[in-house]
C-alpha positions as CSV (number, residue, x, y, z in Angstrom):
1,X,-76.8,49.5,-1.0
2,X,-77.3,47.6,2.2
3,X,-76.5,48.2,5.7
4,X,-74.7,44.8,6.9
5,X,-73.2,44.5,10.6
6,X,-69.5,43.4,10.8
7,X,-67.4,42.9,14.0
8,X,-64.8,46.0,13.6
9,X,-61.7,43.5,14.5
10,X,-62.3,41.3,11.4
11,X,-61.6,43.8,9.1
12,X,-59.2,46.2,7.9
13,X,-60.5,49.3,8.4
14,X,-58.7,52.9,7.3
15,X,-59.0,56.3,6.6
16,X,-59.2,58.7,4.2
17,X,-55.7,60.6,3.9
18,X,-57.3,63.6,4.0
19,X,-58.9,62.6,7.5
20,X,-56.0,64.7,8.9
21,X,-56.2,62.6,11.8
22,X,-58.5,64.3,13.6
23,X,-61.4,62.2,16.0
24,X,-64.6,64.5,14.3
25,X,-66.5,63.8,11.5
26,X,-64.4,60.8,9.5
27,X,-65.3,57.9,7.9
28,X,-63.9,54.2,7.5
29,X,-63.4,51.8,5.2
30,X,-62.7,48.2,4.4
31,X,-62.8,46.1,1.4
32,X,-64.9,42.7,1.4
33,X,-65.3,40.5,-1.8
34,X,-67.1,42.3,-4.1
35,X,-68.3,45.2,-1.4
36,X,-66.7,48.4,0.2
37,X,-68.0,48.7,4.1
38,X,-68.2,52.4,4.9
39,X,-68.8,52.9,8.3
40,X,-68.5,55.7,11.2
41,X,-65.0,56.1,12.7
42,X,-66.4,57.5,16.3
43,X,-68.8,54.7,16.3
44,X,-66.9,51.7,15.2
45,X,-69.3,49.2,16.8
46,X,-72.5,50.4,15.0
47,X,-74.1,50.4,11.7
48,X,-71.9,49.6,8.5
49,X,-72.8,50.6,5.4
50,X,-72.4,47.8,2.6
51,X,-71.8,49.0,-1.5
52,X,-70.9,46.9,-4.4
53,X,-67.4,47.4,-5.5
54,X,-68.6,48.9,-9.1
55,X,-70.5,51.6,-7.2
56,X,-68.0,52.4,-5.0
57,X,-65.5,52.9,-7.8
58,X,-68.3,55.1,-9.7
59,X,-68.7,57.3,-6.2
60,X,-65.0,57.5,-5.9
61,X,-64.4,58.4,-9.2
62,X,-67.0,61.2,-9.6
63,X,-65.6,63.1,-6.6
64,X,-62.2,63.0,-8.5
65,X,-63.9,64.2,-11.6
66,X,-65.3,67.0,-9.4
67,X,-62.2,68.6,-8.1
């Protein structure tokens, strides 16, 4: 994992649908070739967190497996 900065416009960024559109305690994402960019939603201008598309699929699919 690496933290990479992206400028917020040059991506598309969403939300979990279980956000429940709410402003607390969310998180973003966007998909870059070959990396998922996880980042903050109340802080869209800082810090992105940059994860390998096989890892992300991994984290993704051990919550699932968790339910």
């Amino acid at each position: 994992m690496s933290l990479a900065l992206q400028v917020a416009s040059d991506r598309g960024w969403f939300k979990s649908s279980y956000s429940g559109g709410n402003a607390t305690e969310c998180v973003e994402c966007a998909y870059a070739p070959a990396r998922t960019l996880i980042r903050d939603s109340k802080s869209p201008d800082g810090p992105v967190l940059s994860v390998g598309t096989g890892a992300w699929r991994h984290f993704i699919g051990a919550i699932y497996r968790d339910q």
